[in-house]
C-alpha positions as CSV (number, residue, x, y, z in Angstrom):
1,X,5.8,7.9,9.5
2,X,9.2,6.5,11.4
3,X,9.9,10.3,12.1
4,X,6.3,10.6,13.0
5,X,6.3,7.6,15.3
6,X,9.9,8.3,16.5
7,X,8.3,11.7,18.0
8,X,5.1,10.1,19.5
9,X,7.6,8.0,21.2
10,X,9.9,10.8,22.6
11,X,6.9,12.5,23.9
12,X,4.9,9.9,26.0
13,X,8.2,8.8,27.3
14,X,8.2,12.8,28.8
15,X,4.4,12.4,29.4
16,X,4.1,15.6,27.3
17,X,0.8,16.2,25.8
18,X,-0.1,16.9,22.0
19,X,-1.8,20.2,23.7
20,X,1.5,21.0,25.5
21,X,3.8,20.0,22.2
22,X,2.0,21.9,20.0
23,X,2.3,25.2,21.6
24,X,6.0,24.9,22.0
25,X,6.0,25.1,18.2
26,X,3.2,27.4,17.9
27,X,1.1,25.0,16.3
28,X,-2.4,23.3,17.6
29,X,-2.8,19.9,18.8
30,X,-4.1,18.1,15.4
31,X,-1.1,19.1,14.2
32,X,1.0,17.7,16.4
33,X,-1.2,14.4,15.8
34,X,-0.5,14.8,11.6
35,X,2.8,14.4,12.3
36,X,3.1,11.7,14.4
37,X,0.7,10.0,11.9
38,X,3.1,11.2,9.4
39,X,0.6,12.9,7.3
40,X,2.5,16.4,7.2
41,X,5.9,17.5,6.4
42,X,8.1,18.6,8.9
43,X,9.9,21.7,9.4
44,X,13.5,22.1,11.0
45,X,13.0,24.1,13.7
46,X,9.5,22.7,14.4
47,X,11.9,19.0,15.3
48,X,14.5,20.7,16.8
49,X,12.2,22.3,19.4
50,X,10.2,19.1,20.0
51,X,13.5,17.4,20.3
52,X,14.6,19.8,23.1
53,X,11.2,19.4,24.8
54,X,11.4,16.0,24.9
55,X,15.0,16.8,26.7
56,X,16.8,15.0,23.8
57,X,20.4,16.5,23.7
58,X,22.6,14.0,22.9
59,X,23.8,15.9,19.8
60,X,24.5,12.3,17.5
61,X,21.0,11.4,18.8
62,X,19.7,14.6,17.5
63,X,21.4,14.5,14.4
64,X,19.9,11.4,13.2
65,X,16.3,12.6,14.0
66,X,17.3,15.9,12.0
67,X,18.4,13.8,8.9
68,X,15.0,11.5,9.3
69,X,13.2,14.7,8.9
70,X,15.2,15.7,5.8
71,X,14.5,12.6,4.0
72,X,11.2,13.0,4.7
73,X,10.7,16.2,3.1
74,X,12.6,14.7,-0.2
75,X,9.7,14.2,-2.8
76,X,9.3,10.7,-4.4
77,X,9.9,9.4,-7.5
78,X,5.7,9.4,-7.9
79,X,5.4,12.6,-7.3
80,X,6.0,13.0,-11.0
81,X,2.7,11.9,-11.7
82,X,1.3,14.3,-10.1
83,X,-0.9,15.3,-13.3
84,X,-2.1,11.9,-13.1
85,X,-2.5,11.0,-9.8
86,X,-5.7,11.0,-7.6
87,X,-4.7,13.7,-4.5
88,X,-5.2,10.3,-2.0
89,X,-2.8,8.2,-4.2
90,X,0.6,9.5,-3.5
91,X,0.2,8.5,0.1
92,X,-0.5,4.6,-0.8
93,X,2.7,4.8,-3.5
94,X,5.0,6.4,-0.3
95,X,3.6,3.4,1.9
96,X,3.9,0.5,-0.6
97,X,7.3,1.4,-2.0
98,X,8.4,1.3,2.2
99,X,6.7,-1.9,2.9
100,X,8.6,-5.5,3.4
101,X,5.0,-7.4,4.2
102,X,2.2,-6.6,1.7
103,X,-1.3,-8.3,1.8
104,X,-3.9,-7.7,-0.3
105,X,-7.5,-9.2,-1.2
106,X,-8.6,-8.5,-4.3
107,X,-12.1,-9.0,-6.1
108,X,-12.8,-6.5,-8.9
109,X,-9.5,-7.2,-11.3
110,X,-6.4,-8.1,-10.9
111,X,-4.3,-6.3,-8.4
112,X,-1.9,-3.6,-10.1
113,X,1.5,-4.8,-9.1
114,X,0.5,-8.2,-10.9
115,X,-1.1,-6.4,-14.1
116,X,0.5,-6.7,-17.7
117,X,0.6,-3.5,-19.5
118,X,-2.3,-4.4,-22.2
119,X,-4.0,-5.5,-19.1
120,X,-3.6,-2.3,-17.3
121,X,-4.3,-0.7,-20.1
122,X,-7.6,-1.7,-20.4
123,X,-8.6,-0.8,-16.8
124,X,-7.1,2.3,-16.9
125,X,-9.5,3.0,-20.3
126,X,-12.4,1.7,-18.3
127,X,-11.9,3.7,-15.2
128,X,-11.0,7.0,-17.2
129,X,-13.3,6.7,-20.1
130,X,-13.2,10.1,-22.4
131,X,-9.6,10.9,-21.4
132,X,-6.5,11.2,-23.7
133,X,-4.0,8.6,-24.8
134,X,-1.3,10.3,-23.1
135,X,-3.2,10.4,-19.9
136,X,-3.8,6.4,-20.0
137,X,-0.3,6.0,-20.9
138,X,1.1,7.9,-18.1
139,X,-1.3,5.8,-15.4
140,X,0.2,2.7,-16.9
141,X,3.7,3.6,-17.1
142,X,2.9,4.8,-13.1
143,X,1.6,1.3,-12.9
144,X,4.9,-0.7,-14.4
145,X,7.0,1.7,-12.0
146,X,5.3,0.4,-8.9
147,X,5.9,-3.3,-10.5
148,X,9.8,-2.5,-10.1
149,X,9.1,-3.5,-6.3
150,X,8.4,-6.7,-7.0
151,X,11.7,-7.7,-9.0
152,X,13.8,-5.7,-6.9
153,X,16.8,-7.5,-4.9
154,X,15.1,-6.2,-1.5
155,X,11.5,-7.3,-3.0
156,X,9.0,-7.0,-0.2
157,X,6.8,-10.6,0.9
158,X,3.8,-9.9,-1.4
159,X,0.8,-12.0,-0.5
160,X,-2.8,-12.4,-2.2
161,X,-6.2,-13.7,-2.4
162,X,-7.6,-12.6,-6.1
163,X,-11.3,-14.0,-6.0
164,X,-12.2,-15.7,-9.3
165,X,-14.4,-12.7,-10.5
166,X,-11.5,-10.7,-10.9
167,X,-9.8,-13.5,-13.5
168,X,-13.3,-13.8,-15.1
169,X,-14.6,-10.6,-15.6
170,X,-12.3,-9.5,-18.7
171,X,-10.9,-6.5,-19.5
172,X,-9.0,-5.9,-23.2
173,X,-9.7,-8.7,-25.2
174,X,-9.0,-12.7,-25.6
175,X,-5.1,-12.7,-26.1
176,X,-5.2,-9.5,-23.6
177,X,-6.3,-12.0,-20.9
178,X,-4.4,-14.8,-21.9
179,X,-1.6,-13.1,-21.4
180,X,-2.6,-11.8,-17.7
181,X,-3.3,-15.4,-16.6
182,X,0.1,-16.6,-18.2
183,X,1.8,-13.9,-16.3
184,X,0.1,-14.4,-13.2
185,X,0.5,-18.4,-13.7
186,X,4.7,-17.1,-13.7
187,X,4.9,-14.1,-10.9
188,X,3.0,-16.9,-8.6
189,X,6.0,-19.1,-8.5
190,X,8.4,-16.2,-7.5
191,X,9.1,-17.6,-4.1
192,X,8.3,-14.1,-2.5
193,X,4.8,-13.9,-3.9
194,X,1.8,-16.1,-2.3
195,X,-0.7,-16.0,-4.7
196,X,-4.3,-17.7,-4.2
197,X,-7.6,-17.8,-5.5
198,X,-10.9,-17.5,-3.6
199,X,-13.0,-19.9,-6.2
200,X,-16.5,-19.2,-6.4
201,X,-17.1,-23.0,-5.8
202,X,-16.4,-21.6,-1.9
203,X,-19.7,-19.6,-2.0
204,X,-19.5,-16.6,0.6
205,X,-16.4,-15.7,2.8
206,X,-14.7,-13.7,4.9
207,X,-13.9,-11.0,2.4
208,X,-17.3,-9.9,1.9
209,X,-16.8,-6.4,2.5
210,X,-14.6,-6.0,-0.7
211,X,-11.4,-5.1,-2.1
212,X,-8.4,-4.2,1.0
213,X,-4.6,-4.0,1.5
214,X,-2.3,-4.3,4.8
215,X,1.2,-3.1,4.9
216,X,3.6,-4.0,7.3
217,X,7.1,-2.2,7.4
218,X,10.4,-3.4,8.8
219,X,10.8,-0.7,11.6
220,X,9.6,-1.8,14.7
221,X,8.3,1.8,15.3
222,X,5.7,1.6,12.7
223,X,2.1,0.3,13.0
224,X,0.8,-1.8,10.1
225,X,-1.3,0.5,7.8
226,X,-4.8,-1.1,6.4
227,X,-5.4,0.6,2.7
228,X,-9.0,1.0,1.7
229,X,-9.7,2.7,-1.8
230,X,-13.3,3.9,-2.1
231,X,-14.5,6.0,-5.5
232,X,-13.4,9.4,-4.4
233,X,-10.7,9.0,-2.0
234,X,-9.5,6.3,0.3
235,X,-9.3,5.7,4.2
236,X,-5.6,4.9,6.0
237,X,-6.8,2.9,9.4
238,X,-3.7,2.1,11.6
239,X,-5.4,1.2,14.9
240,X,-4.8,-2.1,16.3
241,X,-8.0,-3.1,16.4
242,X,-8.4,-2.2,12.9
243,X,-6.1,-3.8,11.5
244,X,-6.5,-7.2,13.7
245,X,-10.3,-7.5,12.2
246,X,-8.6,-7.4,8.2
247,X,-5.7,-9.6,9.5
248,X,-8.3,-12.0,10.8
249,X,-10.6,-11.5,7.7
250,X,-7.7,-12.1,5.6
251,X,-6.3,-15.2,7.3
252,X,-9.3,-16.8,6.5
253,X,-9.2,-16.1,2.7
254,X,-6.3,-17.3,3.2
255,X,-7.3,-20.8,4.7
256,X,-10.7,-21.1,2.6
257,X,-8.7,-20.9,-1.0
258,X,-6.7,-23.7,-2.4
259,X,-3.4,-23.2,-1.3
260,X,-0.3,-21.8,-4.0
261,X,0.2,-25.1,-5.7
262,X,-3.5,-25.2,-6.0
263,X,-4.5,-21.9,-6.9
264,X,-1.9,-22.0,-9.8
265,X,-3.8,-24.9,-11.3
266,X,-7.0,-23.2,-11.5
267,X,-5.6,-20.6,-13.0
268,X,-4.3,-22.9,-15.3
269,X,-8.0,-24.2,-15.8
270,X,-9.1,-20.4,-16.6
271,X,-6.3,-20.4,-18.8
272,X,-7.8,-23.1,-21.3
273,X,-11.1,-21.6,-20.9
274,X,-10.0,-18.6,-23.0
C-alpha cells in the first residue's frame, strides 16, 4: 500500500493517467489502479519503468522505491496459514500487523486480539462446526499470533467499543467466560488499549449497522482503511467519505458508553454474574 500510494503520487504529480501508465508497462488501467491500492504484487521492471515515466532518476531516490517493492513481495509470517485461512483474510492480517491506530466496534463476541485461547476456541468450534481438531487449533494459534501486536514494544493504540451482547452471549462454558472477562478486566488497563462497553441500558445507537474496524497507519502516504467482514468475504473501503461516516459512527459509540474507568466496572458487574 505505501509503494502503492508512493506511485499514485509520482504520477498525478506528472499528470499521467492510469490509461497512459498502464500501457508503458503493457498492462491495462485496473491494473495500474490494483497497485496503487496495493492489492497486487509488483514486478521489477514494471516500477522501474513507471519510475522513469514519472521522470524519477535520481538513482538513491530510485533505489529506495526498488527496495519498497522488494519488501512488498516478501510473504508474511500468516501466510503460513494459508490452509487455514479465508482467501479475504490475509489482506486484514497484512493491514493490522502495519497499523499504529486500530478502532474497532464489536457486537457479536469478543474481538480476536482480546480473546483467551479457551475463548477462541470455542468460537472457532462454532464458526467451523464438523472440522478437525487440528484445523481449530491452527485458527487459534493464528489467533494468539495476531495477539503478539498488542504486547509488542511498538504496540499500536488499540481502541474499542464491545456492546454488552458480545460479553453476554457465552461461548465455552462458565469458567471459559470467567476467564475472558478477567482478561479483558486486565488488557483494559494497558494504557494503550481503550476499552468500552456499549450497555444495553443505552437502547439503540450509532453502531446499528454491526460489527467494523478502522486502521490508521503511521505513513502519511496511507489512507485509513475501514474493515468490514461479511459471511463469505469482506469489503476494504478507503475513500474519505467512507471512512469519515464509521469515524463519525464510531465517535459516538464512543461518547454514548461509559468511559474506561466505567466500562471496566461493568465488566466487573458481568463478572459476578457468572
Amino acid at each position: 500500500m505505501l509503494l502503492g500510494s508512493q506511485l499514485r503520487r509520482l504520477r498525478e504529480a506528472r499528470g499521467i493517467t492510469r490509461e497512459a501508465a498502464g500501457y508503458s508497462i503493457r498492462a491495462s488501467e485496473s491494473k495500474i489502479s490494483r497497485m496503487e491500492l496495493g492489492r497486487v504484487s509488483f514486478k521489477t521492471r514494471d516500477v522501474e519503468d513507471l519510475l522513469t515515466l514519472y521522470g524519477i532518476t535520481d538513482e538513491k531516490e530510485r533505489t529506495s522505491l526498488l527496495s519498497l517493492a522488494k519488501e512488498a513481495n516478501v510473504a508474511g509470517w500468516w501466510h503460513s496459514y494459508s490452509d487455514v485461512l479465508p482467501s479475504w483474510f490475509p489482506t486484514y492480517v497484512g493491514l493490522e500487523g502495519a497499523a499504529s491506530l486500530i478502532r474497532v466496534y464489536e457486537v457479536q463476541f469478543v474481538h480476536g486480539l482480546l480473546q483467551t485461547p479457551d475463548y477462541a476456541r470455542a468460537v472457532v468450534r462454532r464458526g467451523m462446526q464438523g472440522a478437525g481438531e487440528a484445523d481449530v487449533e491452527r485458527r487459534v494459534a493464528l489467533r494468539l499470533e495476531r495477539q503478539k501486536y498488542l504486547v509488542a514494544e511498538n504496540a499500536p493504540e488499540f481502541h474499542i467499543v464491545l456492546d454488552e451482547a458480545a460479553l453476554r452471549r457465552p461461548y465455552g462454558d462458565r469458567e471459559v467466560m470467567r476467564g475472558q472477562l478477567l482478561h479483558l478486566i486486565e488488557m483494559s488497563e494497558r494504557p494503550h488499549i481503550r476499552l468500552q462497553v456499549m450497555p444495553f441500558g443505552f437502547g439503540g445507537h450509532s453502531g446499528e449497522s454491526g460489527a467494523f474496524t478502522i486502521l490508521s497507519f503511521p505513513e502519511s502516504d496511507l489512507s485509513d482503511v475501514v474493515y468490514l467482514e461479511q459471511l463469505t468475504s469482506a469489503l476494504y473501503l478507503d475513500k474519505s467519505e467512507d471512512v469519515a461516516q464509521y469515524e463519525r459512527a464510531l465517535k459516538e459509540l464512543q461518547q454514548d458508553s461509559p468511559d474506561p474507568d466505567g466500562s471496566r466496572d461493568l465488566l466487573r458487574g458481568l463478572l459476578q454474574l457468572t
